[in-house]
C-alpha positions in Angstrom: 0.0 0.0 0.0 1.5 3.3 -1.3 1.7 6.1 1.6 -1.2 8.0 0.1 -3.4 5.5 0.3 -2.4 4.6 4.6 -3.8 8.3 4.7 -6.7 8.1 2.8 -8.9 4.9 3.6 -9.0 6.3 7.7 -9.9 9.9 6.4 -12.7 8.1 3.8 -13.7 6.1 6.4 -14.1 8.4 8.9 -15.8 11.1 6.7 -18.4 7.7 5.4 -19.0 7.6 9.2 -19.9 11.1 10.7 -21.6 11.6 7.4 -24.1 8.4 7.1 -26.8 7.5 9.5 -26.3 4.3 11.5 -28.4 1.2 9.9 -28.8 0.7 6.4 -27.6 3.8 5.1 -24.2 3.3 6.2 -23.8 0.1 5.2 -24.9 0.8 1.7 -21.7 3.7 1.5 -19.3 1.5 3.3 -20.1 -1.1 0.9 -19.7 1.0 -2.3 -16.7 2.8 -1.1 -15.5 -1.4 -0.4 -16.7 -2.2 -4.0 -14.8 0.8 -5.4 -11.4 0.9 -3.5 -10.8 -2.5 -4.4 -11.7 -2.5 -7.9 -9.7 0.5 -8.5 -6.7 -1.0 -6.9 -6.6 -4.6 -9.0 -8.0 -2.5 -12.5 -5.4 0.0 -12.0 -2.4 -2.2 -12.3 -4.1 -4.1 -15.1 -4.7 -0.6 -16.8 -1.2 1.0 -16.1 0.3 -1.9 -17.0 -1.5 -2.3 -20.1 -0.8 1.5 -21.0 3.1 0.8 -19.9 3.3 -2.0 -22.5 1.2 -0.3 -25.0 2.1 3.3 -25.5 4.7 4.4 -22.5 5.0 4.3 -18.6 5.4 8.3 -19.1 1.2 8.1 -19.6 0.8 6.9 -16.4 1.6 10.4 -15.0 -0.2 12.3 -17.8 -3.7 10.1 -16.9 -3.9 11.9 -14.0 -4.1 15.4 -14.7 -7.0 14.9 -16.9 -9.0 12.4 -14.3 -7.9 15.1 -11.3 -10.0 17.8 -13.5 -12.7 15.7 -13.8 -13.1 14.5 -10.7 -11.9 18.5 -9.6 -15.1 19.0 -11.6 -17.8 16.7 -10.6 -16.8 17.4 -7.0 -17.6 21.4 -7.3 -20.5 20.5 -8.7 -21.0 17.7 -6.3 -20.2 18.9 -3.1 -21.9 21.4 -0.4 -19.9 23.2 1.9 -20.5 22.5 5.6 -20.8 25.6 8.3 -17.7 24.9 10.3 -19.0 27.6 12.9 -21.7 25.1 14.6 -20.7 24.0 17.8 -17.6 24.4 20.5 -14.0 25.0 19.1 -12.8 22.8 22.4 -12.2 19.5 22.7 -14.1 16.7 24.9 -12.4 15.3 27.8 
């Protein structure tokens, strides 16, 4: 596992967590963030090494600018801001 991703499956999880409802509605978003996390780690290495043997390994750093604005894109679009100014700026003991 890559050091990015020992970072970001706790923050996903986390975020899945505080943002879904306990019961069935949690389970449905841990299950598709399960179904999607593990299919994009076995079809990535298929894909980049497909596109390694194929064109070049130097296209496996220019994929991601254009899926970065895409997905840049669809989560502006996407996304709502939260108020961050709801509730105490202290921590619980």
């Amino acid at each position: 596992m890559r050091p990015v991703n020992a970072t970001l499956a706790p923050s996903v999880l986390a975020l899945i967590s505080a943002n879904f409802a306990e019961g069935e509605e949690r389970t449905h978003a841990l299950a598709y963030y399960s179904m999607v996390a593990g299919a994009g780690a076995s079809l990535g290495l298929v894909l980049g090494g497909v596109f390694a043997e194929l064109l070049s390994w130097r296209v496996g750093f220019l994929m991601n600018v254009p899926l970065g604005l895409v997905l840049w894109t669809a989560a502006r679009h996407r996304l709502v801001e939260t108020d961050t100014h709801t509730g105490s700026r202290q921590f619980r003991r």
